[in-house]
C-alpha positions, -999 to +999 in steps of 0.1 A: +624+249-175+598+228-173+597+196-199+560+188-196+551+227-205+572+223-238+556+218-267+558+188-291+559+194-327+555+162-351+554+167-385+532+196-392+514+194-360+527+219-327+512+203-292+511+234-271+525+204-242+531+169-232+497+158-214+480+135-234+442+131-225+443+094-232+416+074-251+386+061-228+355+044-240+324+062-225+302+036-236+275+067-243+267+062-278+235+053-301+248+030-331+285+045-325+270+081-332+288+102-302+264+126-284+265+161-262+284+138-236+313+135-259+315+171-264+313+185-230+340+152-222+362+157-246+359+195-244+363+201-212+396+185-213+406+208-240+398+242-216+417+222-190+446+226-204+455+193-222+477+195-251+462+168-270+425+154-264+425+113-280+390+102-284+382+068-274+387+039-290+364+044-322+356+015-341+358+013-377+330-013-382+297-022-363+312-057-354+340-037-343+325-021-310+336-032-274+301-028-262+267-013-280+277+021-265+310+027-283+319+052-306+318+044-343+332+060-376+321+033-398+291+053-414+295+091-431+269+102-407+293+093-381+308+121-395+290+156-384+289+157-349+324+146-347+333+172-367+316+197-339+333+181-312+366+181-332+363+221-338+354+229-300+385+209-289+410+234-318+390+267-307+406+261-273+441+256-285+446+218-280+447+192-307+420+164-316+431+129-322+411+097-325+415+063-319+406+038-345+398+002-333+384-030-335+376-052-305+378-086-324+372-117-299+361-091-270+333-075-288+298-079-280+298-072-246+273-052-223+280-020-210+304-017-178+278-006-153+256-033-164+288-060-158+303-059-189+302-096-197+298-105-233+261-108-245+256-141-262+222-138-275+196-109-281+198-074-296+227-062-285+250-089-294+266-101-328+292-127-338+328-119-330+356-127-349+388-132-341+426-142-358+415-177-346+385-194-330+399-189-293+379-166-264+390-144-243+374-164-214+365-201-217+324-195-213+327-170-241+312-176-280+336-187-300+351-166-325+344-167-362+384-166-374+388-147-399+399-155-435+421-138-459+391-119-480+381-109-448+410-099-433+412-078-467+376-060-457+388-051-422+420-034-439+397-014-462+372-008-429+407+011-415+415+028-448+379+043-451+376+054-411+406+075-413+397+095-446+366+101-423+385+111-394+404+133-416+375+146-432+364+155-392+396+171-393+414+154-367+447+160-364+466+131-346+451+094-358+458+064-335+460+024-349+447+008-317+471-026-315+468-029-275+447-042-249+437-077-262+415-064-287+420-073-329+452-062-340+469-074-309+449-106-310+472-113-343+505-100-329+505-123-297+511-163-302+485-170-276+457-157-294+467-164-331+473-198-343+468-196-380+489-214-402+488-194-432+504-160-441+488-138-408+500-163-386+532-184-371+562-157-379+569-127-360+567-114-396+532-129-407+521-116-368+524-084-373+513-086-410+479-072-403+490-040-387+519-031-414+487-031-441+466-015-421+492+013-417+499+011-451+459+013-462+454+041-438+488+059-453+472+064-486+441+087-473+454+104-443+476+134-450+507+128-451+517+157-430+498+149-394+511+122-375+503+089-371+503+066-335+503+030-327+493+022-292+509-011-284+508-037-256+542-041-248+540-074-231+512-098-228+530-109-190+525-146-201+546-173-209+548-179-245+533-142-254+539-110-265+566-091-249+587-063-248+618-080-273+591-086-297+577-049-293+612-033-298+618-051-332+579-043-341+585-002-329+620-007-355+595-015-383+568+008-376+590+036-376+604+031-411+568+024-423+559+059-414+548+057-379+553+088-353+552+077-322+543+043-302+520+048-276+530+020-251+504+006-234+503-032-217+485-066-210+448-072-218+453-102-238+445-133-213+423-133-188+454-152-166+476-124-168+495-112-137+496-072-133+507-054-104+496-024-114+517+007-097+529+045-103+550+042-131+543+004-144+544+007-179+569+038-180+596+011-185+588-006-218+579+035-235+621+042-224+635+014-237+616+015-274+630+053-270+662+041-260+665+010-286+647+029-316+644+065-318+612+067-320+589+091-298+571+070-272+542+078-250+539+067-215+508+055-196+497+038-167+486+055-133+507+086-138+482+108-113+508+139-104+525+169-123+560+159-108+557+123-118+546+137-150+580+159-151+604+133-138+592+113-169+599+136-197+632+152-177+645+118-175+639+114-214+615+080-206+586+091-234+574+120-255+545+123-245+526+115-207+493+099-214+465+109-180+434+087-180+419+083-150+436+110-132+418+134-159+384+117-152+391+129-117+401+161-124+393+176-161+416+204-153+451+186-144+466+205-167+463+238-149+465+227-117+504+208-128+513+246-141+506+260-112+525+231-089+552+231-113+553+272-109+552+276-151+524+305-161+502+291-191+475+303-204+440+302-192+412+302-208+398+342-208+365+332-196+381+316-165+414+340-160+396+358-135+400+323-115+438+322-120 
C-alpha cells in the first residue's frame, strides 16, 4: 500500500495524503494584499491533487515582508480575498495552511526578477531590524536591533495574524523560524549577540519563538495543528545545527507544536550547500527518530518513488514539493498513477484519467 497515498490526520484535521505543496513567495502582491495569481496558484495545486496547499511565507507586519510583493496579513482587509482563495483550495478536498513570517535583517529587498538585492533608499524600501545590528551581507543597511518592548510588539504582530488566518479559515498555521529570516536570526549565535534575556543561552535563543507559539496558542483553535519550519543547521562553524534543533523539536513538542517542518541554511551568506536529492531528508529522520514528533521533509524531492521511499522508510510525515510543483501543478496525479494507486480526480477532468 502506498504510504504517500495515506492520509495524515493531526488533531482534528484529515490530509487526504502526504504531498505537501510547500510555501513559495510569488512576490505578486500590492501592500501584501494577494491577488487572482494567488488563487489560480494556490488552486491549481489543490485540483492537482495535493493534500495540503501552504501559502507562502505571509508576513505579519509591513516591515516584515521579504520584498514589496510579499503576502501580508497584518491588516483585516488582508482578510477577504484570502478567505476566497482559502475556500476554493477546501471545495477541492485539500487543506489550506499559511505561513506566517517575518524577514527581519533580509527585508526590504527588490523583487527577484529585478535582482533581489536589498533596496537601501526610495519607496520601496524601509528600515530592517534584526536580533542585533549585523547584515546579512557586509554592503547591506544595518539593522535596527530590536529591544524588549519591541520584541513584545512583534509577539503581538504574531498573535493577531493567526486569529486572522483563522478567521480566513485556514486550517494548518506555520511559525516560519527557517531560512535566515527573524526568528531564526535569534535562534543562531551568528546572527544574535545580545546580552540580555533573547540572547546568549540556547534557552534565551529560542525565547522568541516559545512566546510567539505561546501568543499565537491563545487565538488559534486549539484543535487544528500547528507547524514550525526550522533550519536545521546553519552549515557554519559556531552556528545553528542539527544537536541544537533536536533539543529545540523536544521543547516545541511539549509546548503544543505538531509537527517540525525541517528546512536548512539561509542564515550566512558564506554557507557551504551541496544541494542534492534528498539533502535535508536527514535532519526531518533523526528529530523523528530522537523526538517523536512528526517531521516534514524538503529539499529537491522531484519524483513519486523518492517521495515513497521517504515515508516507507519512516524519514518524515509529511514530503514537502516546491519546485517540482512549479513545474508541474499536477504531481499529485501523475505520482498515483506511477505509483499504480487510483485517487480521485477531479469530475471536471475524469474524462482525462
Amino acid at each position: 500500500m502506498s504510504k504517500l497515498f495515506s492520509p495524515l490526520t493531526v488533531k482534528n484535521v484529515t490530509i487526504r495524503n502526504r504531498i505537501t505543496i510547500s510555501s513559495m513567495c510569488q512576490y505578486s502582491c500590492t501592500d501584501g494584499f494577494a491577488t487572482d495569481w494567488h488563487l489560480v496558484h494556490l488552486g491549481s495545486r489543490a485540483v492537482g491533487g495535493a493534500g495540503l496547499v501552504m501559502q507562502e511565507a505571509t508576513a505579519v507586519s509591513p516591515e516584515g515582508r521579504i520584498s514589496y510583493g510579499d503576502a501580508g496579513i497584518w491588516r483585516d482587509e488582508h482578510i477577504e480575498k484570502l478567505q476566497q482563495i482559502v475556500s476554493f483550495i477546501h471545495l477541492q478536498g485539500a487543506v489550506a495552511g499559511i505561513q506566517l513570517a517575518h524577514a527581519g535583517r533580509k527585508a526590504s529587498c527588490d523583487l527577484p526578477w529585478n535582482g533581489g538585492k536589498q533596496l537601501k533608499e526610495g519607496i520601496n524600501s524601509w528600515q530592517t531590524v534584526a536580533p542585533s545590528p549585523i547584515g546579512f551581507w557586509n554592503n547591506d543597511n544595518e539593522p535596527h536591533e530590536l529591544s524588549a518592548d519591541e520584541i513584545g510588539s512583534l509577539v503581538y504582530d504574531f498573535k493577531t495574524a493567526a486569529k486572522r488566518a483563522s478567521y480566513a479559515g485556514y486550517r494548518v498555521l506555520e511559525i516560519h523560524a527557517a531560512h535566515g529570516y527573524l526568528i531564526h536570526q535569534f535562534l543562531s549565535p551568528l546572527s544574535n549577540k545580545r546580552t540580555d534575556e533573547y540572547g546568549g543561552s540556547f534557552d534565551n535563543r529560542i525565547r522568541v519563538l516559545l512566546e510567539i507559539i505561546e501568543a499565537v496558542k491563545t487565538v488559534w483553535p486549539k484543535d487544528l495543528p500547528l507547524f514550525v519550519r526550522i533550519s536545521a543547521t546553519d552549515y557554519a562553524e559556531g552556528g545553528w545545527d542539527i544537536e541544537q534543533s533536536v533539543q529545540l523539536a523536544e521543547i516545541l513538542k511539549a509546548s503544543g507544536v505538531d509537527l517540525i517542518d525541517t528546512s536548512s541554511g539561509g542564515l550566512v551568506s558564506y554557507a557551504k550547500i551541496k544541494p542534492a536529492p534528498n539533502y535535508q531528508v536527514g535532519f526531518a529522520e533523526r528529530i523523528r527518530k530522537e523526538t517523536g514528533i512528526l517531521t516534514g521533509a524538503v529539499g529537491l524531492i522531484t519524483d513519486a518513488l523518492q517521495a515513497e521511499t521517504i515515508l516507507q522508510n519512516k524519514q518524515a510525515d509529511l514530503v514537502f514539493i516546491a519546485r517540482e510543483a512549479l513545474r508541474d501543478p499536477y504531481f499529485p496525479l501523475h505520482a498515483a498513477k506511477e505509483l499504480g494507486v487510483d485517487i480521485q480526480w477531479p469530475v471536471q477532468y475524469e474524462r482525462a484519467k
